[in-house]
LUMLUMKOL-130794 format. One record per residue: residue in three letters; z, y, x negated of N, C-alpha, C in turn. Coordinates in steps of 0.05 Angstrom, whole numbers, plus 5000, padded with zeros to 4 digits. Layout:
N
ALAZYXZYXZYX
...
***
This chain:
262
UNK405336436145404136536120401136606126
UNK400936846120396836946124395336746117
UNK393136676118391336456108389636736086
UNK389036586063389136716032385336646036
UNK383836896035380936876046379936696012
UNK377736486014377336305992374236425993
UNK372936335966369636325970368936095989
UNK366836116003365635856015365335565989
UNK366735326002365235145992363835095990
UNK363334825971360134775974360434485967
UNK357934315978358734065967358033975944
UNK359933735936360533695910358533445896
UNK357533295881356233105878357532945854
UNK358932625863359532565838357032245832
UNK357532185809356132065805357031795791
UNK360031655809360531365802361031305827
UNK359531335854358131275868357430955872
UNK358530735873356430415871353830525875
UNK351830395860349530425866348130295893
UNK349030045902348729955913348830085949
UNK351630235942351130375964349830625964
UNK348630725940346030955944345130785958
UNK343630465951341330365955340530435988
UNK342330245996343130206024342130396045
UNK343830676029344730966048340431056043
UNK339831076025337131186019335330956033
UNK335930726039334230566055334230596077
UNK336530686081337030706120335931016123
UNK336031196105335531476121333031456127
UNK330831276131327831366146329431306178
UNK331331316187332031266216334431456218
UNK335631616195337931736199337031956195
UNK337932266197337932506190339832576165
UNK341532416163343332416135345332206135
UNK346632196110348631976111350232086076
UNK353332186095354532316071357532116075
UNK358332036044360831906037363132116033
UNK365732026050367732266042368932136045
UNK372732196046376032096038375532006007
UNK377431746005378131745974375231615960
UNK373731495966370931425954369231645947
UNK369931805967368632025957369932215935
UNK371932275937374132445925374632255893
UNK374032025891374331915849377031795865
UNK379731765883382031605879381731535897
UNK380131325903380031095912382630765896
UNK383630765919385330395911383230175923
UNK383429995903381829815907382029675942
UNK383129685952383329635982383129935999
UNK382030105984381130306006378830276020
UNK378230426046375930346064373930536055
UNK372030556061369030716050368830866082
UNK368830996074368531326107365031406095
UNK363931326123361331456126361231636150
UNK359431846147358731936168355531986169
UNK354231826191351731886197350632166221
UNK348632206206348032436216345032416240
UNK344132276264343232276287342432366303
UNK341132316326340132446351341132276367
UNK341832056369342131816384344931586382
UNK346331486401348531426410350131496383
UNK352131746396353931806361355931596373
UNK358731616354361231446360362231396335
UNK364231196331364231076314365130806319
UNK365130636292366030446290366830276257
UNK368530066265368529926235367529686236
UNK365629696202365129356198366229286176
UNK368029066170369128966147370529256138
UNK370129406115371829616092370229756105
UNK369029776121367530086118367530256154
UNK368430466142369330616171366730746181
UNK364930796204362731046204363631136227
UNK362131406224362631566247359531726243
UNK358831636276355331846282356332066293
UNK354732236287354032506301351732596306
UNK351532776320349032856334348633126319
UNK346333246308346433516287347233716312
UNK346533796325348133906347350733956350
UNK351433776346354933776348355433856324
UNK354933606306356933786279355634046269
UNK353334196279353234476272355134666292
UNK355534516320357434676338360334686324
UNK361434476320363834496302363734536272
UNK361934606264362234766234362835046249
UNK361935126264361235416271363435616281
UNK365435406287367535406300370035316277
UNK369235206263371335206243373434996236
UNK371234786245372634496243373834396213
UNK376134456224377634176199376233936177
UNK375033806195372733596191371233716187
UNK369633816182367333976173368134116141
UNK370434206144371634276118370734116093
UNK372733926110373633676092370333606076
UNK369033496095366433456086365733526062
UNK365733866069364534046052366033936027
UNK368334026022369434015999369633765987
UNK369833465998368933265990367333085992
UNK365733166013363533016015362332935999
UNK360532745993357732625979356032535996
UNK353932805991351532686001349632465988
UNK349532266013346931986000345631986011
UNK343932206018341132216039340632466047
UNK339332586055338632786062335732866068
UNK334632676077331332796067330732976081
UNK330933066103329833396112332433636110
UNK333533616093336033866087337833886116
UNK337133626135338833786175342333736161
UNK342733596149346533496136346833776123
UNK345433866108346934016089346234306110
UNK344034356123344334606140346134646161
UNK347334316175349734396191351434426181
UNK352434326152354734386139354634676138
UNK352734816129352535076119352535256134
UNK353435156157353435446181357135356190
UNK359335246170362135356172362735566170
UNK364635626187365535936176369035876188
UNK370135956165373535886172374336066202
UNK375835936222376636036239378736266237
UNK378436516258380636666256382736626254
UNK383336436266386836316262386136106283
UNK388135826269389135586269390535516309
UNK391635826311394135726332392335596368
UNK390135676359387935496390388835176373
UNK387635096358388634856348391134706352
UNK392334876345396234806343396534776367
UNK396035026388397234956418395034706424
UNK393734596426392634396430394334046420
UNK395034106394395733946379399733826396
UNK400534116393402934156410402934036437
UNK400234006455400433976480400333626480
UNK397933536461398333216457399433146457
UNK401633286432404033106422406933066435
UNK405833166452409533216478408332906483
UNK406432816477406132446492408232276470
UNK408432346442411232296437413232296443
UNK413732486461417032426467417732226485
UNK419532016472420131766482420031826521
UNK418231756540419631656567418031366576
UNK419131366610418531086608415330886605
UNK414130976597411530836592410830866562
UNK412630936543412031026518410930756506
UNK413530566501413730296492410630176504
UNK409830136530406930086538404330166519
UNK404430376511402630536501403330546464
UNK405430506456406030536429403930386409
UNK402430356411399630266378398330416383
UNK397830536416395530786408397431006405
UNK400231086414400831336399401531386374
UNK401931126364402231136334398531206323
UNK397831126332394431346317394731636331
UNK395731616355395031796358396632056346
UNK400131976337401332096325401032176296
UNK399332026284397431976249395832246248
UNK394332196280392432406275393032666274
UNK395432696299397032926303397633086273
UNK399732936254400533026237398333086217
UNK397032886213395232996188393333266194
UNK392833256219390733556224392033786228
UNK395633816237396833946232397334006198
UNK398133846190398133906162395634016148
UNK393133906150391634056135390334336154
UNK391134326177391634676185393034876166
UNK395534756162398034876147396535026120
UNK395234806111395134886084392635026073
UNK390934956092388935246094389335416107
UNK391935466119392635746120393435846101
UNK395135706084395635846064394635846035
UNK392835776044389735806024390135576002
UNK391035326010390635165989390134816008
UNK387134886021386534616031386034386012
UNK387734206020387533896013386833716043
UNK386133516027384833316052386033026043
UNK387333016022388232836016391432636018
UNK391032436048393632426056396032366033
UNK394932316014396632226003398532405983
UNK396932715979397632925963398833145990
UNK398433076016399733316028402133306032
UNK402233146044406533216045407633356024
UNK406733285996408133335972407433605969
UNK404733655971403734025968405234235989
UNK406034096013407634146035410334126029
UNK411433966007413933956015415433856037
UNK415033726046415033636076415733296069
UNK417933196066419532896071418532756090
UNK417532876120417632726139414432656143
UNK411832906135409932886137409532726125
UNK410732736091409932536068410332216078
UNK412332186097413431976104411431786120
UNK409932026145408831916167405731816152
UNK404631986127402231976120402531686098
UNK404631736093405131436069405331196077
UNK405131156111405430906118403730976144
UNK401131106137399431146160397330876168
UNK396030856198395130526196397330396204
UNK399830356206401730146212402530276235
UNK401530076251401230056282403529926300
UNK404829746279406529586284408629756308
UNK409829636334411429756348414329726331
UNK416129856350419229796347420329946325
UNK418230056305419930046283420730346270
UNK420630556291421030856289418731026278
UNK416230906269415031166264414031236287
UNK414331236304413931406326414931706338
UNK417631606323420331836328419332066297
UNK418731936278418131956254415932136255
UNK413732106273411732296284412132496298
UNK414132506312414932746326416332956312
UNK417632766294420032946270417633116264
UNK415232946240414033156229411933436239
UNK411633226262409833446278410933716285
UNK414033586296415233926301415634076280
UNK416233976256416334126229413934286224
UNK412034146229409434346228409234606244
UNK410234456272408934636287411934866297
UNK413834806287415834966278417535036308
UNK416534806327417534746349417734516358
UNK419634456385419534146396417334146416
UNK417333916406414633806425416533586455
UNK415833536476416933516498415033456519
UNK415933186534414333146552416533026572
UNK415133336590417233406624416533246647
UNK414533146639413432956668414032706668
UNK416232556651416632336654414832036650
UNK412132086645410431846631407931996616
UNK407831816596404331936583402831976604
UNK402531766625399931786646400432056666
UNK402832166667403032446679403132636665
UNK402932626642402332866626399732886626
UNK398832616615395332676616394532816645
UNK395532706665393832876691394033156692
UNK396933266685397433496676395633656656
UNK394933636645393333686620390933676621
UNK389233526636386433526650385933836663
UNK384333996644383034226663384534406648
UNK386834346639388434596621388034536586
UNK388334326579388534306553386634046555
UNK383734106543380633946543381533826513
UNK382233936500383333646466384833496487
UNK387333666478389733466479388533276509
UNK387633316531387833156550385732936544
UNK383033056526381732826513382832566497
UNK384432716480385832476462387832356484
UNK389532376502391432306511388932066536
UNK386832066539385431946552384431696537
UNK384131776513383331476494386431366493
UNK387931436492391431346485391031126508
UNK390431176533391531066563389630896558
UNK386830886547385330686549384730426531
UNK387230576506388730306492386530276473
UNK384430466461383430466443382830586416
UNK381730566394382630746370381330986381
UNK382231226359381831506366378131556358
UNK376231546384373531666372374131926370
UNK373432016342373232256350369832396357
UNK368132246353365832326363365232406392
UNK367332306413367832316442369532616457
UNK371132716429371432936442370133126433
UNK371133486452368933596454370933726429
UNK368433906410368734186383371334206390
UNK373634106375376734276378376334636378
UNK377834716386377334986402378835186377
UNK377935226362377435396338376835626333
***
């Protein structure tokens, strides 16, 4: 389906916000360049056990990490103006739900403002496609299974919200896309996203939906994740990025890889 051309977003400001965490976010920016709240805290449907998604905006060691409920992720204004520019997903998202709680020299809202939607999705997809062949069950899968279950989470949801800004109705919200999609299996993988737990098929469950997306099988001919990844080093810089945090048994930074190729 064409992707349906939209006006540019813009960010949104709501205002039941805790105050407490204005306080916080406006105390810390004399050391930050910005600090904007997005997912469901940002977006008003928030469940009382949802986590609080920050992203700080930096010159200095980006990454992320979690403390207690609260997820962050640094960036360097550099980067996230390189991937607005290019037509990042994440950068979208931002836009359209972000809340900014800081900003004192305008650098957050001028990298946001240099997005421009990518020509087309399919640099992404083949990327996404090349990861996800690390799903298909061989013998080192079971070894590796809690990081491919993130890594399969991630797969599907950024395929999905590809999907649906192509067809001009982006959501960011895991919990509304399957259903806007139509999609049983996405709805399935995103409804029980976070459960890491082995043995218990969403793994297979991730591959289902991924190929639905990607409207092909995904397949991995080399017989272990750790030979695909070598494979994939030098040809495919995502997919062989993510398949490098998988082997190293840790959650997905995404601050570590380079602008998805947009």
């Amino acid at each position: 389906m064409p992707r349906v051309a939209r006006p540019a977003p813009t960010l949104h400001q709501r205002t039941d916000v805790p105050s407490a965490l204005r306080r916080a976010c406006v105390a810390a920016a004399g050391a930050l360049d910005g600090v904007l709240l997005y997912g469901s805290r940002a977006r008003g449907t928030a469940r009382p056990d949802s986590d609080v998604d920050l992203l700080l905006l930096r010159d200095w060691s980006p990454g992320s990490w979690t403390s207690g409920a609260c997820n962050v992720t640094s960036y360097r204004s550099g980067h996230l103006s390189e991937m607005a520019r290019r037509g990042s997903l994440f950068v979208l998202h931002l836009r359209l739900d972000g809340l900014v709680l800081a900003d004192p020299a305008g650098r957050l809202d001028l990298a946001l403002a240099q997005y421009r939607p990518p020509s087309s999705y399919g640099p992404l997809l083949a990327e996404l496609a090349a990861a996800g062949a690390a799903l298909d069950p061989v013998e080192d899968s079971a070894r590796h299974e809690p990081a491919l279950l993130r890594l399969g989470d991630y797969l599907v949801r950024t395929a999905a919200y590809a999907r649906l800004h192509e067809a001009g109705r982006p959501q960011f919200d895991p919990d509304e896309v399957g259903d806007e999609l139509g999609d049983a299996a996405v709805a399935a993988v995103l409804s029980t996203r976070g459960d890491m737990r082995p043995g218990r098929g969403r793994l297979a469950l991730c591959r289902t939906a991924l190929e639905g997306l990607l409207g092909r099988r995904v397949e991995n001919r080399y017989g272990s994740v750790e030979a695909l990844a070598v494979m994939l080093s030098g040809k495919r810089q995502h997919a062989a990025a993510l398949l490098g945090q998988v082997l190293a048994g840790q959650g997905l930074d995404y601050c570590a890889l380079t602008p998805p190729p947009l």
